[in-house]
C-alpha positions as CSV (number, residue, x, y, z in Angstrom):
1,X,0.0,0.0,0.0
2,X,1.0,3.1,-0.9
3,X,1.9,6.3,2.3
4,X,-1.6,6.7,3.3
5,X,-1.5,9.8,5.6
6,X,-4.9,10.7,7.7
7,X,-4.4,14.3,8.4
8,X,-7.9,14.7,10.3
9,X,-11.4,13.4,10.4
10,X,-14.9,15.4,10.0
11,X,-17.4,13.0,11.5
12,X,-21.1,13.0,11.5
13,X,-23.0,9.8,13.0
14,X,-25.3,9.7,10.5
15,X,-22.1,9.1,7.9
16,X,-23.7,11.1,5.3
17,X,-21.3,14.4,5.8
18,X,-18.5,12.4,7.4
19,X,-15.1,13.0,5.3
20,X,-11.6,12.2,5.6
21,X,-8.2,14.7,5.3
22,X,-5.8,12.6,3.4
23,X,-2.6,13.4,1.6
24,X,-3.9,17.2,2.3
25,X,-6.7,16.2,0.0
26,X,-10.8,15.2,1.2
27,X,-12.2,12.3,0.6
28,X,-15.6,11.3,1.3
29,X,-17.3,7.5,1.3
30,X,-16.7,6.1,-1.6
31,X,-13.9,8.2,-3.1
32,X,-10.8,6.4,-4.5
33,X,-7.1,7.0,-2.9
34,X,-5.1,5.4,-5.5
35,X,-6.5,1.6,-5.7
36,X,-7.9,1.9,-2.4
37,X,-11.7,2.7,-1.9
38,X,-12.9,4.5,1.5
39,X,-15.5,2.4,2.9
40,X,-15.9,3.7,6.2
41,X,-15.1,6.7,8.3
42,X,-15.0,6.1,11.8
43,X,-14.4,9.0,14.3
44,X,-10.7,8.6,14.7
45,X,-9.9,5.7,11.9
46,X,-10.8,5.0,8.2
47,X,-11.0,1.9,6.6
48,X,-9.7,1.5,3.2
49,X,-10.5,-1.8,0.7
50,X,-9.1,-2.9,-2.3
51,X,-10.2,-6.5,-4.1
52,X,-10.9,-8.5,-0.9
53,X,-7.9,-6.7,1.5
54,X,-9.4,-4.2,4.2
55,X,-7.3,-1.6,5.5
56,X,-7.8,0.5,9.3
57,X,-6.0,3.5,9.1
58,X,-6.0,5.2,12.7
59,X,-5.7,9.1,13.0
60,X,-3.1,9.9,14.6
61,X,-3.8,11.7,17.9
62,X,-0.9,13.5,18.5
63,X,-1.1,15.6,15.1
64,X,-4.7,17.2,16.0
């Protein structure tokens, strides 16, 4: 995989306006990073798939 770098999280329960800061680019569900599809944003991790592999990228707490 690819540096994957979670920058920050904007989180809304309802996962409709939830997005994720990666790279220094946003992403929302559904969005591509490279090969790798953002199927969930969590309120301090993401989750990345590609083919069958799933990916948990955890933010990072001491950059917020």
């Amino acid at each position: 995989m690819s540096e994957i770098y979670l920058e920050g999280i904007i989180y809304d329960p309802s996962g409709a306006g939830s997005s994720a800061i990666i790279n220094g680019e946003m992403f929302k569900l559904k969005d591509f990073i490279g090969l790798y599809e953002l199927v969930d944003i969590k309120s301090d991790t993401i989750v990345l798939a590609k083919d069958d592999q799933i990916f948990e990228v955890k933010l990072d707490k001491e950059d917020r």
